[in-house]
GUBANU-913713 format. One record per residue (C-alpha): residue in one letter; residue number from 1; chain; x, y negated, z. Coordinates in Angstrom, 1 decimal. Layout:
// GUBANU-913713
+----+-----+----+--------+--------+--------+
: aa :   i : ch :   east :  north :     up :
+----+-----+----+--------+--------+--------+
:  A : NUM :  A :      X :      Y :      Z :
...
+----+-----+----+--------+--------+--------+
This chain:
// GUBANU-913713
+----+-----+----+--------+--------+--------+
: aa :   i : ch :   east :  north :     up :
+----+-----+----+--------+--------+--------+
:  X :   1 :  A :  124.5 :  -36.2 :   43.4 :
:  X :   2 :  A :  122.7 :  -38.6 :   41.1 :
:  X :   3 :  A :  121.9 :  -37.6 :   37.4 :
:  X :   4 :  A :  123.2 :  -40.7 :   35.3 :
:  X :   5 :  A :  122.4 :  -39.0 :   31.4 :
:  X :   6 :  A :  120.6 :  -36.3 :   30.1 :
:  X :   7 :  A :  121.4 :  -35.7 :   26.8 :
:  X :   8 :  A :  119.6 :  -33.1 :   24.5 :
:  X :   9 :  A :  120.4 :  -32.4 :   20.7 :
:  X :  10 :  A :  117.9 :  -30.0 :   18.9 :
:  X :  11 :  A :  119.4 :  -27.3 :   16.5 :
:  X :  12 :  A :  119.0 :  -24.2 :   14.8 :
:  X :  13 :  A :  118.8 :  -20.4 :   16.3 :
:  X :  14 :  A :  119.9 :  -19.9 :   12.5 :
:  X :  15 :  A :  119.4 :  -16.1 :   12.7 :
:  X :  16 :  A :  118.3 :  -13.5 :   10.5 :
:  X :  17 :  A :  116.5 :  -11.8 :   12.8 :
:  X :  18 :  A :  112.9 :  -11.3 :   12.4 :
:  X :  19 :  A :  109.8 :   -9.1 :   13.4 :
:  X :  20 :  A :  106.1 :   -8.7 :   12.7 :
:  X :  21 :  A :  105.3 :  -12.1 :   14.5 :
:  X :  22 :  A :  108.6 :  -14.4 :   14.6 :
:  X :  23 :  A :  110.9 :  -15.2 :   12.2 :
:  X :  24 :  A :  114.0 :  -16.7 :   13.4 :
:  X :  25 :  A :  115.5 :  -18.5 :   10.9 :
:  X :  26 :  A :  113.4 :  -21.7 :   10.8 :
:  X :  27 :  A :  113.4 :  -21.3 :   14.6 :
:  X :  28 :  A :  115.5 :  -24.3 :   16.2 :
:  X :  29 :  A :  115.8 :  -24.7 :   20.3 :
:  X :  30 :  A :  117.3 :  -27.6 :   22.2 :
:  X :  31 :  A :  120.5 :  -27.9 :   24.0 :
:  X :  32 :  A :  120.8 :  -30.6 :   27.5 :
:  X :  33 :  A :  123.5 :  -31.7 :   28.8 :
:  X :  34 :  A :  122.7 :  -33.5 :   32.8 :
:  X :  35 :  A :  125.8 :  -35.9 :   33.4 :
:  X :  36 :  A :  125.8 :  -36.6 :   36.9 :
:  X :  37 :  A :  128.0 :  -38.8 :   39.1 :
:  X :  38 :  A :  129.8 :  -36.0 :   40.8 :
:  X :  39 :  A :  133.9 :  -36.4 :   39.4 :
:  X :  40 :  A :  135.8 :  -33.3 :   39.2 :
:  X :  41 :  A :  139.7 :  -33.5 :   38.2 :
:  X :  42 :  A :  138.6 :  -36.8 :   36.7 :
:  X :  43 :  A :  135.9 :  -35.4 :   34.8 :
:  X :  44 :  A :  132.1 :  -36.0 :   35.3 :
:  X :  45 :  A :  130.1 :  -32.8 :   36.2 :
:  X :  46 :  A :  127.7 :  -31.9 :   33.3 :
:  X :  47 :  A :  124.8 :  -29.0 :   33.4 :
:  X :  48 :  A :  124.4 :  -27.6 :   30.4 :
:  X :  49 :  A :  121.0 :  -25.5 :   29.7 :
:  X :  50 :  A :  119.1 :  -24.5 :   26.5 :
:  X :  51 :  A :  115.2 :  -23.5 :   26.2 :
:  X :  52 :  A :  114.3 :  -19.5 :   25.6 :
:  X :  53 :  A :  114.7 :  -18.4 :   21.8 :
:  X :  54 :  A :  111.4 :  -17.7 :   20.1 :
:  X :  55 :  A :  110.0 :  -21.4 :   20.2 :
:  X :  56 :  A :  110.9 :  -24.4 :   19.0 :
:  X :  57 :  A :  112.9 :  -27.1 :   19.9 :
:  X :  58 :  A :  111.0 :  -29.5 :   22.1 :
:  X :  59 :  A :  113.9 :  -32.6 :   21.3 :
:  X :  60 :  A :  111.1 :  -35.2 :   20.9 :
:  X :  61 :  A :  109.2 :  -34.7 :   24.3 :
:  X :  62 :  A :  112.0 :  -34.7 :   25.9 :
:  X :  63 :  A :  113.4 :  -37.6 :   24.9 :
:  X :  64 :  A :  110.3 :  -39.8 :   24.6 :
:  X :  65 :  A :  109.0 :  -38.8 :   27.7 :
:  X :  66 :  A :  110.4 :  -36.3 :   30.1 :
:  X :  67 :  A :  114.4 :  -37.6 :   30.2 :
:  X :  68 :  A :  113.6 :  -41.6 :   30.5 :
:  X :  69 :  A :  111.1 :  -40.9 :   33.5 :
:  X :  70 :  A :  114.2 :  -38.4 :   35.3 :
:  X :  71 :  A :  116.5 :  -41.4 :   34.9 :
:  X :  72 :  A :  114.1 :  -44.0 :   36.3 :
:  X :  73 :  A :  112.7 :  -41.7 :   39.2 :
:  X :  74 :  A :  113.6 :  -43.1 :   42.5 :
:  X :  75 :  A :  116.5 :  -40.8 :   43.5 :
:  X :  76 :  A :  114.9 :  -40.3 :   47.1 :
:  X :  77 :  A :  111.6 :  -38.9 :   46.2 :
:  X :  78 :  A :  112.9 :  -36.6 :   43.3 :
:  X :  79 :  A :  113.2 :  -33.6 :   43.8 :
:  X :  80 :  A :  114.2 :  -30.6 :   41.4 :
:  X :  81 :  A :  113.7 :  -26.9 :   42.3 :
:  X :  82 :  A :  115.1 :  -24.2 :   40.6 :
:  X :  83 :  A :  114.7 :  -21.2 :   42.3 :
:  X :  84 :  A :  113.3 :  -17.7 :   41.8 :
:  X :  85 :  A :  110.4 :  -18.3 :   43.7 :
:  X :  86 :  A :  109.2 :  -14.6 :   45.4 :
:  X :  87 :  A :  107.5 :  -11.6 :   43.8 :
:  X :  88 :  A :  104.9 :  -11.5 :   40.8 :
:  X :  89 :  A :  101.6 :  -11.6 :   41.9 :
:  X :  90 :  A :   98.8 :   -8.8 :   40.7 :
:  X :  91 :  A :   95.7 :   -9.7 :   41.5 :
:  X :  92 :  A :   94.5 :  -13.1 :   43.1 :
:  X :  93 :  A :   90.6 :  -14.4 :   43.7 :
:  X :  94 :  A :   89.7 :  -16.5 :   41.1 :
:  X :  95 :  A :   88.7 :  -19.8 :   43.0 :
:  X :  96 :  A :   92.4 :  -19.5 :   45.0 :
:  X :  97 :  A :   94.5 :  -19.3 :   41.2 :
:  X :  98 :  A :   92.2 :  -22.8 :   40.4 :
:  X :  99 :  A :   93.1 :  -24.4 :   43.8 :
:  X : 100 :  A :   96.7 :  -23.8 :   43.2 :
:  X : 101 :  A :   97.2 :  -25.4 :   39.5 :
:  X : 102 :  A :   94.7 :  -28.2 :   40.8 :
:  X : 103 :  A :   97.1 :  -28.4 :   43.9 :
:  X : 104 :  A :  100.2 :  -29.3 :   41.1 :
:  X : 105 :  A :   98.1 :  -31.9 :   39.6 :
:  X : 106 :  A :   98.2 :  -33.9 :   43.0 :
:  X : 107 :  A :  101.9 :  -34.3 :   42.0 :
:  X : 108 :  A :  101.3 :  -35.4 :   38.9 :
:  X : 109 :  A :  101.5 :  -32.9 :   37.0 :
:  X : 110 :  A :   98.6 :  -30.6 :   34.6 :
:  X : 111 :  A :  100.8 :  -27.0 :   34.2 :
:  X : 112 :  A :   98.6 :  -26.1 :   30.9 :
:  X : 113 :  A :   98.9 :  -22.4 :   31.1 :
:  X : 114 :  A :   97.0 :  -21.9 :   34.7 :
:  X : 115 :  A :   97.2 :  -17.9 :   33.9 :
:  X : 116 :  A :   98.1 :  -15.5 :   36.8 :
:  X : 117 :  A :  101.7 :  -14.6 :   34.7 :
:  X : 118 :  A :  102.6 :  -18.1 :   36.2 :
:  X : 119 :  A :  101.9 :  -17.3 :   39.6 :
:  X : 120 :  A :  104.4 :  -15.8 :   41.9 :
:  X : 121 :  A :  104.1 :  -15.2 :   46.0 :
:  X : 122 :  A :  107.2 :  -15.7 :   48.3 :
:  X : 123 :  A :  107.1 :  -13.5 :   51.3 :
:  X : 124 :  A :  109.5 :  -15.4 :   53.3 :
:  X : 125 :  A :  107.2 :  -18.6 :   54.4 :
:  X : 126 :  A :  104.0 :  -16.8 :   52.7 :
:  X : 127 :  A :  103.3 :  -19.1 :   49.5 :
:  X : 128 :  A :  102.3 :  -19.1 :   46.6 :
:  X : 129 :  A :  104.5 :  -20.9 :   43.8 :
:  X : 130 :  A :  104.0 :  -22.0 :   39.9 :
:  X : 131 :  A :  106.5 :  -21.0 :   37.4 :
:  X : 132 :  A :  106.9 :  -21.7 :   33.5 :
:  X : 133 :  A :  106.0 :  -25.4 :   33.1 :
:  X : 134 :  A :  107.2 :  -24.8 :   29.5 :
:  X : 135 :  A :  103.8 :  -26.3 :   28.5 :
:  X : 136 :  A :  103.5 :  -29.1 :   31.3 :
:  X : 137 :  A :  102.4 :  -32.5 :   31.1 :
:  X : 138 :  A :  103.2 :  -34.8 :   33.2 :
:  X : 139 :  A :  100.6 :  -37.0 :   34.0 :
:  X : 140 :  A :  100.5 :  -40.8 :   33.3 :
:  X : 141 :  A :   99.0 :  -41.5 :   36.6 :
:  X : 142 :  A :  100.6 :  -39.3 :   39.8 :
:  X : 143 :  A :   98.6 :  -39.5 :   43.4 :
:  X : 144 :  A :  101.9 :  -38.2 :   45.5 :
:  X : 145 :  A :  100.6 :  -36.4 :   48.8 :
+----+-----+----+--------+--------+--------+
């Protein structure tokens, strides 16, 4: 499957909803459609996905930065991974929390909130994983391993 558009439209939770610290109404999120290459009953296959009420639409990231470099990536070395990623982690030494988040930037990219809440441990081949890249940057020059 190759992903041949990714298109994202930022709009409005439009809600009435509020609390003490958000107020919902002025808060807008952004909606993606992936078009990929995959045809079903004559119709391309299309993901659909939206980002977690409570922030705002991130509409111009993604389409200045994070969408054109999907589409250009060389199809053989990307790689997407979506998966729940093992059990929350309590307590970790200090120095082994830094290694990991450096570890990402060897990839090419800086996760911006290195905080234990983003760590996570999976039993079944013992490693640790990253999660919430809701504030990642992705870094202008990547040193693959």
């Amino acid at each position: 499957m190759r992903i041949v558009d990714i298109r994202e439209k930022t709009v409005p939770v439009a809600s009435a909803i509020a609390n003490a610290y958000i107020d919902f109404s002025q808060m807008t999120l952004s909606l993606i459609a992936v078009v990929t290459d995959v045809v079903r009953d004559g119709r391309p296959v299309v993901g659909y996905g939206f980002n977690s009420n409570g922030r705002y639409g991130q509409g111009g990231l993604m389409r200045e930065r994070f969408v054109p470099r999907l589409l250009e990536a060389d199809e053989t070395k990307l790689r997407i991974v979506t998966t729940n990623c093992g059990s929350r982690v309590v307590h970790l030494d200090e120095e082994r929390r830094r290694e990991l988040f450096a570890e990402l930037e060897t990839f090419g990219v800086r996760h911006d909130d290195p905080d234990l809440r983003n760590v996570t441990y999976r039993i079944s081949d013992g490693r640790f994983c990253l999660i919430d890249f809701e504030f990642a940057t992705i870094l202008l020059e990547s040193k693959p391993t």
